[in-house]
KOLGUFI-593665 format. One record per residue (C-alpha): residue number from 1; x, y, z. Coordinates in Angstrom, 3 decimals. Layout:
KOLGUFI-593665
pt i = NUM&X = X&Y = Y&Z = Z .
...
***
This chain:
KOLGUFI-593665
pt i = 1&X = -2.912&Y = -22.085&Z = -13.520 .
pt i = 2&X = -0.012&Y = -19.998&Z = -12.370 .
pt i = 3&X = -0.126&Y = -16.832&Z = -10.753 .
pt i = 4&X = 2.935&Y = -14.039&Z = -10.933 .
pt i = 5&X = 3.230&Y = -11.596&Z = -7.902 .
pt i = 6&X = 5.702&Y = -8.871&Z = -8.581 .
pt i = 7&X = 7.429&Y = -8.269&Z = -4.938 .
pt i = 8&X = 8.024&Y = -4.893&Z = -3.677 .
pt i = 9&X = 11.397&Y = -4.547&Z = -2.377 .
pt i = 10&X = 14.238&Y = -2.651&Z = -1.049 .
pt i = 11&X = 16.944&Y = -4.918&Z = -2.418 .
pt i = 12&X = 17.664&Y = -6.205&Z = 0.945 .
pt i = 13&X = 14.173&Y = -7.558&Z = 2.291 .
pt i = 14&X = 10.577&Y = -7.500&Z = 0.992 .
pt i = 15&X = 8.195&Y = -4.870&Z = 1.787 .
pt i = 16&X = 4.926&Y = -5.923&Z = 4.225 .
pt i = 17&X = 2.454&Y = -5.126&Z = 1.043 .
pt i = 18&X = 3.964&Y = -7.908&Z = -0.971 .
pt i = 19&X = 2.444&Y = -10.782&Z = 1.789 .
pt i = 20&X = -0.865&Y = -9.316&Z = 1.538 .
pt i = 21&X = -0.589&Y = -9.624&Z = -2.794 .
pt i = 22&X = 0.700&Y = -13.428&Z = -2.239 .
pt i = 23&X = -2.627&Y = -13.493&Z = -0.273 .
pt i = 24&X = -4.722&Y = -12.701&Z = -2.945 .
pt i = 25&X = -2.716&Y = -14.850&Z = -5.414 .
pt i = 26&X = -3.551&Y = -17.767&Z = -2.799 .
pt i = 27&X = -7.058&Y = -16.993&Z = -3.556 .
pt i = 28&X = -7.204&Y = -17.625&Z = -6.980 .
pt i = 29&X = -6.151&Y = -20.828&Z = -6.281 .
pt i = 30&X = -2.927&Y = -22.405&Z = -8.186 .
pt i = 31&X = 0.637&Y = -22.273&Z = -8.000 .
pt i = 32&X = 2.475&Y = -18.720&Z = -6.602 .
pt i = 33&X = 5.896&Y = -17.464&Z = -8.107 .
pt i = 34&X = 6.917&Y = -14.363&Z = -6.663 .
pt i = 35&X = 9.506&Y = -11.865&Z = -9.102 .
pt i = 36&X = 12.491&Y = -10.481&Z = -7.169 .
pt i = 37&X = 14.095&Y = -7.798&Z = -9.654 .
pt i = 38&X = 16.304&Y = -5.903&Z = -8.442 .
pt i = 39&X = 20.492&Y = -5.203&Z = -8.171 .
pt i = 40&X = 22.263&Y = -6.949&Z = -5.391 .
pt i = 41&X = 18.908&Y = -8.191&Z = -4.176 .
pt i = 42&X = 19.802&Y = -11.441&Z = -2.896 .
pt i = 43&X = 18.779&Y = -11.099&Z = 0.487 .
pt i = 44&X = 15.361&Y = -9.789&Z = -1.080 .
pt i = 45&X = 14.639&Y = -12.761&Z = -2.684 .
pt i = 46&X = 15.599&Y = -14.969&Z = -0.169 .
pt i = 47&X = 13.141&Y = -13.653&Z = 2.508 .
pt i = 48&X = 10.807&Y = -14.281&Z = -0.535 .
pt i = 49&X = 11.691&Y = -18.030&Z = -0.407 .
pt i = 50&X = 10.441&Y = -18.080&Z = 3.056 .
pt i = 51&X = 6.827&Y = -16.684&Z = 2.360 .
pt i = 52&X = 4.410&Y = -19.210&Z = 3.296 .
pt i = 53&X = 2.247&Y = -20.362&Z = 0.045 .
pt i = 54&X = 4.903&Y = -19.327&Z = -2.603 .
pt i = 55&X = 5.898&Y = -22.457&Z = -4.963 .
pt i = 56&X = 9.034&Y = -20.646&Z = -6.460 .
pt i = 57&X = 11.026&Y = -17.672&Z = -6.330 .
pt i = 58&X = 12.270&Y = -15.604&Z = -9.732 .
pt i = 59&X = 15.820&Y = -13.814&Z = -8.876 .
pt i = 60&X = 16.730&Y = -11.672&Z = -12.108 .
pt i = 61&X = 19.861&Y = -9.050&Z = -10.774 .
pt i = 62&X = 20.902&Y = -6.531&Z = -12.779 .
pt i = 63&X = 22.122&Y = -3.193&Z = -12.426 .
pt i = 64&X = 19.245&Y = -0.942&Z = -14.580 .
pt i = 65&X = 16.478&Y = -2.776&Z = -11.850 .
pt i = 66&X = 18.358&Y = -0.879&Z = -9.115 .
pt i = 67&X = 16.013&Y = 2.227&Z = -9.244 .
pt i = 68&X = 12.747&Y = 0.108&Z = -10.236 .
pt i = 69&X = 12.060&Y = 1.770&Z = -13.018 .
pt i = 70&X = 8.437&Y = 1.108&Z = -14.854 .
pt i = 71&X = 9.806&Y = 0.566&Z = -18.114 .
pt i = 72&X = 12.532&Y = -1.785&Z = -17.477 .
pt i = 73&X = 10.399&Y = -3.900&Z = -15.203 .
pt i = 74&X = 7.373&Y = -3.659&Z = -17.064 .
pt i = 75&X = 9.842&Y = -5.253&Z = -19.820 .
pt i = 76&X = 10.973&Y = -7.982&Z = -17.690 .
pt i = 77&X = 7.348&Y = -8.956&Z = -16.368 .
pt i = 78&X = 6.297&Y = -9.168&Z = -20.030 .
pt i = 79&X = 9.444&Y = -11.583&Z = -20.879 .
pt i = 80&X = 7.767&Y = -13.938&Z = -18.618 .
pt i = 81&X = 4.238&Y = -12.873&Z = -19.058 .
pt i = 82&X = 3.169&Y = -15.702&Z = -21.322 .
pt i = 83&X = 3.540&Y = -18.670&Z = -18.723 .
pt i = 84&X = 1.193&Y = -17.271&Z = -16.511 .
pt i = 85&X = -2.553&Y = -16.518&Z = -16.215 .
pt i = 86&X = -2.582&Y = -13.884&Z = -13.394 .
pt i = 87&X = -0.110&Y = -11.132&Z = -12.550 .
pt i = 88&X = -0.570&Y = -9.153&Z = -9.236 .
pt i = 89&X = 0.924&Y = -6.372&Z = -7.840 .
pt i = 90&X = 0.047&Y = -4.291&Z = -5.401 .
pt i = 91&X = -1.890&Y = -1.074&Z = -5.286 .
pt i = 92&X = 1.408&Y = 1.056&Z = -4.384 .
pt i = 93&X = 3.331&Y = 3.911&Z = -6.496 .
pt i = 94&X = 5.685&Y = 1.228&Z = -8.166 .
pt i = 95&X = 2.643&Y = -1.140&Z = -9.034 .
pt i = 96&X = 0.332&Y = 1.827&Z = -10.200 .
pt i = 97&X = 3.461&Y = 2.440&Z = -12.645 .
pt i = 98&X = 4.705&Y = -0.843&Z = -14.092 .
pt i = 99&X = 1.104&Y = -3.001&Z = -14.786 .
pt i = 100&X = -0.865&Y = -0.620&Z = -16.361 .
pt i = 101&X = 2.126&Y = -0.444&Z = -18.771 .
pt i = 102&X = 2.251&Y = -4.719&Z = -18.869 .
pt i = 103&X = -1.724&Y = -4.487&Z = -19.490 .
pt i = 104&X = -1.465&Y = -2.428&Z = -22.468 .
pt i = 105&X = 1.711&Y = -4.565&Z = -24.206 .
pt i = 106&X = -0.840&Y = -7.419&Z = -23.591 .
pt i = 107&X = -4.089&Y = -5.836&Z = -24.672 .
pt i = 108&X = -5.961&Y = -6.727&Z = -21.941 .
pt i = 109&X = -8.027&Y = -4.696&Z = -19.649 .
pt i = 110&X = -6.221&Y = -4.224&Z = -16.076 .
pt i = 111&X = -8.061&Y = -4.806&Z = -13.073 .
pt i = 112&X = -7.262&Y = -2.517&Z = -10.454 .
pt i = 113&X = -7.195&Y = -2.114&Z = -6.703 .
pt i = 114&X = -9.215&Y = -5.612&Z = -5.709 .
pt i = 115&X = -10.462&Y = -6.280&Z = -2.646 .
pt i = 116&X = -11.224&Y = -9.500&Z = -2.608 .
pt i = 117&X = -11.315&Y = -12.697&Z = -4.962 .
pt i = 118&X = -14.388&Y = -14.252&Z = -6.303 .
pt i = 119&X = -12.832&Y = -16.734&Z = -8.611 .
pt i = 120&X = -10.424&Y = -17.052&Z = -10.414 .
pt i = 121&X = -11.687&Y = -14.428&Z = -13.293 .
pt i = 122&X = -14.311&Y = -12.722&Z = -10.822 .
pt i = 123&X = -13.074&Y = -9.856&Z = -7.995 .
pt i = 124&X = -14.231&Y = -7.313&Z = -6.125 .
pt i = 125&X = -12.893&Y = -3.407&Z = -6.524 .
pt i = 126&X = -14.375&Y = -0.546&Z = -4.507 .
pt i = 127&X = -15.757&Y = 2.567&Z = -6.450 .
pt i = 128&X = -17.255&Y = 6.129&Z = -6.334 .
pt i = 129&X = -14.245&Y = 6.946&Z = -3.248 .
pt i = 130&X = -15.513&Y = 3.433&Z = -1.653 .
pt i = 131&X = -18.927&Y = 4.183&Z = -1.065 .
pt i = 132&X = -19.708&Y = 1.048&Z = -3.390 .
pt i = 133&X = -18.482&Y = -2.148&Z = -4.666 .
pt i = 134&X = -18.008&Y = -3.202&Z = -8.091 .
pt i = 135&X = -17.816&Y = -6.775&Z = -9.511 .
pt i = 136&X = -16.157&Y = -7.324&Z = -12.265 .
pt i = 137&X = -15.419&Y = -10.670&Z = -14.401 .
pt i = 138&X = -12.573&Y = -11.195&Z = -17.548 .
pt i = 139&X = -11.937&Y = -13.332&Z = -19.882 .
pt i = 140&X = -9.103&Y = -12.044&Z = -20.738 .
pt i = 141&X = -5.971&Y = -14.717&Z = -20.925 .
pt i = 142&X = -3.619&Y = -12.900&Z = -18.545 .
pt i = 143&X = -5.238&Y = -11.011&Z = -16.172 .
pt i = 144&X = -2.884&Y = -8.533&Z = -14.482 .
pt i = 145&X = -4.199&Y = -6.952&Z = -11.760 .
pt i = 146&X = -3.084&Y = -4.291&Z = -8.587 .
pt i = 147&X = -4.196&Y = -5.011&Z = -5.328 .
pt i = 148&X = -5.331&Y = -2.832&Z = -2.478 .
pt i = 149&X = -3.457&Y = -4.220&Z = 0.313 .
pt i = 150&X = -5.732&Y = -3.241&Z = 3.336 .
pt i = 151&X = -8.570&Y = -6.051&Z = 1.524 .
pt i = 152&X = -6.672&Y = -8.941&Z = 2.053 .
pt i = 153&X = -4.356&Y = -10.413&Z = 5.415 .
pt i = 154&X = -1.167&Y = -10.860&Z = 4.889 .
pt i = 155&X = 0.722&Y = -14.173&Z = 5.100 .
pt i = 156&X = 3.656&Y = -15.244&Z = 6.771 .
pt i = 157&X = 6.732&Y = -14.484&Z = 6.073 .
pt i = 158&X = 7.701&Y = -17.570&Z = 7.774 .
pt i = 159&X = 8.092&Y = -21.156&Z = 7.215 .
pt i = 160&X = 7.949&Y = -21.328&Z = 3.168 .
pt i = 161&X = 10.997&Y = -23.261&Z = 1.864 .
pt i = 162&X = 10.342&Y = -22.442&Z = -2.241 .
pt i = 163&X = 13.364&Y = -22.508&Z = -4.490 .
pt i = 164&X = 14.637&Y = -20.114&Z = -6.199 .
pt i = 165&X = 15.109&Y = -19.766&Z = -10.163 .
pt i = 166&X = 17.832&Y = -17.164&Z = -11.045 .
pt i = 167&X = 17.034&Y = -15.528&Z = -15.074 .
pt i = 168&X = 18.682&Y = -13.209&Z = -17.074 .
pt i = 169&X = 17.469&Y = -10.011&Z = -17.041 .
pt i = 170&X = 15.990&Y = -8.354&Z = -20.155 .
pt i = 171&X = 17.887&Y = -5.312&Z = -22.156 .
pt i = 172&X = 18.010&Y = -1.895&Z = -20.256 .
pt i = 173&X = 14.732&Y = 0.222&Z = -21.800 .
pt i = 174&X = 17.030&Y = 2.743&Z = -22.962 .
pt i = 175&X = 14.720&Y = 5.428&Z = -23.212 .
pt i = 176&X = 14.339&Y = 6.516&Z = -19.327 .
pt i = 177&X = 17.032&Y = 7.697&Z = -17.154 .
pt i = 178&X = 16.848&Y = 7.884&Z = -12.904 .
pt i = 179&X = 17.830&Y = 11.447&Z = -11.695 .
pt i = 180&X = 16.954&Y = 11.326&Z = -8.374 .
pt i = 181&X = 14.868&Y = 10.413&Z = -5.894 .
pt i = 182&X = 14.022&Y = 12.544&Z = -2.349 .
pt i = 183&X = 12.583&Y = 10.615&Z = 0.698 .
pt i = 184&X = 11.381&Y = 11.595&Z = 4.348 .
pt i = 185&X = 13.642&Y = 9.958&Z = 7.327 .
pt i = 186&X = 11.609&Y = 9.110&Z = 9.647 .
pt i = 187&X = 12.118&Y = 6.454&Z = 12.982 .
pt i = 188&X = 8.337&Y = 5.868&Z = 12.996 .
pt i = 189&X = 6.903&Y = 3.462&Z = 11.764 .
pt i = 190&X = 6.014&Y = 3.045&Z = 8.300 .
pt i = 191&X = 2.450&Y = 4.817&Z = 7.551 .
pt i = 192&X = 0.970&Y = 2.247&Z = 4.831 .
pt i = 193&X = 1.779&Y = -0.520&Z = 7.696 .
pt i = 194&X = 2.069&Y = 0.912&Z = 10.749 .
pt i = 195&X = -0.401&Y = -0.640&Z = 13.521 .
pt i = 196&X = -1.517&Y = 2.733&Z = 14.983 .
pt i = 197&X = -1.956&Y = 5.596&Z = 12.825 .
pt i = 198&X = -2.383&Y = 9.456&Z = 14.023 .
pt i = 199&X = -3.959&Y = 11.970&Z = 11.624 .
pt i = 200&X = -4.110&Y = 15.873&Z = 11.970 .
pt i = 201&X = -6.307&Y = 18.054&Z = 10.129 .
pt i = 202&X = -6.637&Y = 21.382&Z = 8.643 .
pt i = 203&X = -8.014&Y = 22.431&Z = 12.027 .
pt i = 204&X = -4.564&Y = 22.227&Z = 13.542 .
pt i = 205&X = -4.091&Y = 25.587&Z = 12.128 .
pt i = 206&X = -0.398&Y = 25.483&Z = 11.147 .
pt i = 207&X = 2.975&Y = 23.368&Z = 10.548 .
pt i = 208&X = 3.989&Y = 24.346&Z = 13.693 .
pt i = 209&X = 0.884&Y = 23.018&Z = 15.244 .
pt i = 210&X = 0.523&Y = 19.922&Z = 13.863 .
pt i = 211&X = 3.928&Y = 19.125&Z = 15.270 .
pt i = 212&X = 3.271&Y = 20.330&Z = 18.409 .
pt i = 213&X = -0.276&Y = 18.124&Z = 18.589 .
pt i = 214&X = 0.452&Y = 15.268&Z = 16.582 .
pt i = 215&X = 4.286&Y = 14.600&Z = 17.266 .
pt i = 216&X = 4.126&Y = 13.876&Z = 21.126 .
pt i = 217&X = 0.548&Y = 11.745&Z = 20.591 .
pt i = 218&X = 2.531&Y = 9.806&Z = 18.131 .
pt i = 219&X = 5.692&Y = 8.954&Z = 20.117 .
pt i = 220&X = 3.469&Y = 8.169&Z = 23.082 .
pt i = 221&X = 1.611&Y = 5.311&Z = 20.953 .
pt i = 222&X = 4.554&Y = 4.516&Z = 18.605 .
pt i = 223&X = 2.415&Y = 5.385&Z = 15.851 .
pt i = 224&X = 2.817&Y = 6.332&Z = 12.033 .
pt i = 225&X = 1.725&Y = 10.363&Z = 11.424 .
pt i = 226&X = -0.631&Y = 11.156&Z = 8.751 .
pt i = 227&X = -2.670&Y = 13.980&Z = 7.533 .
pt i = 228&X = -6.028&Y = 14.659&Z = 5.642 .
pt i = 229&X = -5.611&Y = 16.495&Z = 1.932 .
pt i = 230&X = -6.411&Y = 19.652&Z = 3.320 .
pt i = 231&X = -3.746&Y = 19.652&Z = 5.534 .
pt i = 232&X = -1.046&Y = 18.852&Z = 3.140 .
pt i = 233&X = -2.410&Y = 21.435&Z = 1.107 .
pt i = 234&X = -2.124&Y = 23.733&Z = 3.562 .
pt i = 235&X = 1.538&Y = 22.662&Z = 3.736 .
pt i = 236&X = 1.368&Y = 21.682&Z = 6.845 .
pt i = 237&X = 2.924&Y = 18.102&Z = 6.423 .
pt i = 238&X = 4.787&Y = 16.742&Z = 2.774 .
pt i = 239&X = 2.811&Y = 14.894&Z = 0.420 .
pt i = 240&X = 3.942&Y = 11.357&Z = 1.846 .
pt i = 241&X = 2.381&Y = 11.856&Z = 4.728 .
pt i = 242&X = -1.675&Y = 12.205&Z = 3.040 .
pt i = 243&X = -3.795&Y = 9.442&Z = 4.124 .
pt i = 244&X = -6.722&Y = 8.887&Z = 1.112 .
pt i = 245&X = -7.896&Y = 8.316&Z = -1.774 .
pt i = 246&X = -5.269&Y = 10.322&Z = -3.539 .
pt i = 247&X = -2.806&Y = 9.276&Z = -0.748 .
pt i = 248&X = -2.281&Y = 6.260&Z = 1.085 .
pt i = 249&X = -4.771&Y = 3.977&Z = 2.000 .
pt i = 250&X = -4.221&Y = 2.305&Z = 5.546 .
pt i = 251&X = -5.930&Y = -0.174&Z = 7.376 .
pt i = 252&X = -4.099&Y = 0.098&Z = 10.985 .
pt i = 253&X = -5.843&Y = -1.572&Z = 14.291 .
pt i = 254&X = -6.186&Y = 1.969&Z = 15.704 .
pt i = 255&X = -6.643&Y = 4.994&Z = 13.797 .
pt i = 256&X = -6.737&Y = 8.892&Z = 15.388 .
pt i = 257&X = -8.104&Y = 11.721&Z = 13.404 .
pt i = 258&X = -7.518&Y = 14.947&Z = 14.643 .
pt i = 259&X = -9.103&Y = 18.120&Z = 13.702 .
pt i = 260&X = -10.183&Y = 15.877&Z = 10.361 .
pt i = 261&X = -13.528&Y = 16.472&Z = 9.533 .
pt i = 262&X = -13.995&Y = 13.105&Z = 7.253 .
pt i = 263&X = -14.208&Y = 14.091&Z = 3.723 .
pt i = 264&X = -15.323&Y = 11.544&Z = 1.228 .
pt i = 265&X = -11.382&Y = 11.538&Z = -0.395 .
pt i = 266&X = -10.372&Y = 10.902&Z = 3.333 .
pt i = 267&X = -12.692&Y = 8.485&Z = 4.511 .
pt i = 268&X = -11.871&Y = 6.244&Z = 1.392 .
pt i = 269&X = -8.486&Y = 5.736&Z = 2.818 .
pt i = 270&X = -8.859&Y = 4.912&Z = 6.331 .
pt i = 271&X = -11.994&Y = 3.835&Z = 6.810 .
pt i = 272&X = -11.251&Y = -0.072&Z = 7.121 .
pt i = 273&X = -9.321&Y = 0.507&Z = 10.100 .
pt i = 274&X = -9.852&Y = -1.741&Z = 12.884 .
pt i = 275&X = -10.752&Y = 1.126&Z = 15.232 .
pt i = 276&X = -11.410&Y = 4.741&Z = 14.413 .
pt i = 277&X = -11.360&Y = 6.975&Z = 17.125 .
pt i = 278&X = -12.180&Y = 10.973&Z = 16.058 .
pt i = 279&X = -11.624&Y = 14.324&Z = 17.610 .
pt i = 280&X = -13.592&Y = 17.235&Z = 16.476 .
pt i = 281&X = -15.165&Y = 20.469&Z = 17.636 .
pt i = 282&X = -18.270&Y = 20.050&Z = 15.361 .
pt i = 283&X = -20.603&Y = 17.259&Z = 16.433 .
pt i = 284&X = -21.823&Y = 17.310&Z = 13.001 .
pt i = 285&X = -18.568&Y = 16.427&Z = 11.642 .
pt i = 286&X = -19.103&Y = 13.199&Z = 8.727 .
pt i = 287&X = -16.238&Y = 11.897&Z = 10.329 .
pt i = 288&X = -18.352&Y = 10.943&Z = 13.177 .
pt i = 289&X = -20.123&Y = 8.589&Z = 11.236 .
pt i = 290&X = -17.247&Y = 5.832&Z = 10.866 .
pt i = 291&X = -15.612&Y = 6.193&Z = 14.287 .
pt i = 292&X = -16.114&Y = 3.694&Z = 16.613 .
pt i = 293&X = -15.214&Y = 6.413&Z = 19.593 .
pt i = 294&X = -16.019&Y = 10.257&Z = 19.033 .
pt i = 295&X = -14.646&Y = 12.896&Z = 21.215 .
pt i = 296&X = -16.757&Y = 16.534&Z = 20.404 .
pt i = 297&X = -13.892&Y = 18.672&Z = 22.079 .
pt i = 298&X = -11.524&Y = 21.392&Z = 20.629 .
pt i = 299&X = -8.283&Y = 19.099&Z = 19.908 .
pt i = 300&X = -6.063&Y = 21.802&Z = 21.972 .
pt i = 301&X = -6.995&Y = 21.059&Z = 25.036 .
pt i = 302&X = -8.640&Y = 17.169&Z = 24.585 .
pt i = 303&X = -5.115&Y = 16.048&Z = 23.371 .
pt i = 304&X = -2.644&Y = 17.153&Z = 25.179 .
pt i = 305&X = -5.302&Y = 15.934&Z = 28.226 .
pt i = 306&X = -5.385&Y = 12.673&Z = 26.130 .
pt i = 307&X = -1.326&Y = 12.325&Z = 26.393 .
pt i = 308&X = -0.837&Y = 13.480&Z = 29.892 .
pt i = 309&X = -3.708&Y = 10.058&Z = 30.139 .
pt i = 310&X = -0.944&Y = 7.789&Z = 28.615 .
pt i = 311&X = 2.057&Y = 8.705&Z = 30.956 .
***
């Protein structure tokens, strides 16, 4: 039994989420190869060589992977589908694109967003916004499956010594073009990994406010900014920045929510956090009900007290 874990990457080193999918590969028990595609991704798939557990490393270069593109690499995964019984991914925009489309080209039922590994056919998957867990067995002969990140530790990055097996790449798709592609700068960390996380709310009354709040409390703790739906509704913050179930889900060792009242959507995408500390004028708040420390206090007066605390 071999598994396949497609690695998320920026061409020049592997994104965090990709340990925590070699993780659950590890589970299942079985050989690891991890798939570098990419364009000029050398360096990528060397720091993949030094992942601890992985038994070999796939390098295919060419210049249509350079935009990862769902239908070129869905292509390429399938090219190499047949030698292995598991492909993983993880839960992220890129593998939300590509294995659903590798799952139907295989006729098999993808399993998505797993928490944790049973057996080797058997996982867990949260439903109903996380308020319960689902177990779910296949028999299928691949199973492809995405992986929510925040279930399972990540590995180390370290001390791995696989080799790496460079392949021709697959025909460009043809049928898709890239136009463009628009992305937040930012010199915080990044939200999906950061270690502490700092969320506003709709409460925070405007763009201008949230900034004024949440931007100092941030750069105080060196911590990622996020926002409920409401707020990014509101317009308040860009899309990127929505921590949920439509948004990001994070796991970080401290989480702040600020002004958030803890909607279900919400909740499902924070509420593994190692601690959750909430602010919130309304004692009755749901949001109450997860944190480990609660503050009832209006948020314009109990943060800005909270960051003059941290000097």
């Amino acid at each position: 039994m071999t598994c396949l874990v497609i690695a998320e990457h920026d061409h020049q080193s592997l994104k965090s989420a990709t340990l925590n999918v070699v993780a659950a590969a590890l589970a299942c028990g079985g050989d690891v190869h991890v798939l570098v595609a990419g364009f000029n991704a050398e360096s990528a798939a060397i720091a993949a060589t030094k992942v601890a557990g992985v038994s070999k490393v796939i390098h295919i270069d060419a210049p249509h992977f350079e935009n990862q593109l769902g239908e070129n690499l869905a292509s390429q995964i399938l090219d190499l589908a047949s030698s292995y019984s598991h492909i993983f991914a993880p839960s992220t925009a890129i593998g939300k694109n590509v294995l659903p489309r590798v799952a139907a080209k295989l006729d098999v039922a993808q399993i998505s967003d797993i928490t944790k590994v049973i057996s080797r056919d058997t996982f867990e998957r949260p439903i109903y916004a996380g308020n319960a867990i689902a177990t779910v067995q296949t028999g299928d002969l691949v199973k492809v499956i995405t992986v929510r990140t925040t279930g399972f530790d990540p590995v180390s990055g370290e001390g791995g010594s696989a080799p790496i097996e460079k392949l021709t790449a697959v025909a460009d798709h043809g049928g898709v073009s890239f136009v463009s592609r628009e992305t937040s700068q930012s010199d915080r960390p990044e939200l999906s990994s950061a270690r502490v996380v700092v969320s506003g709310g709709r409460a925070l009354g405007s763009a201008e406010q949230y900034q004024a709040i949440m931007a100092p409390l941030a750069d105080k703790l060196g911590a990622a900014m996020g926002a409920s739906r409401a707020a990014v509704d509101a317009g308040y913050v860009p899309n990127d920045y929505q921590v949920g179930q439509t948004g990001k889900i994070v796991a970080p060792d401290l989480y702040i929510a600020v002004g958030i009242s803890g909607a279900i959507q919400h909740l499902a995408g924070m509420k593994d956090s190692k601690v959750i500390v909430a602010i919130n004028k309304d004692p009755d708040a749901p949001i109450f009900e997860v944190a480990d420390y609660g503050l009832v206090a209006d948020l314009f007066v109990a943060v800005p007290e909270l960051i003059s605390e941290l000097n």
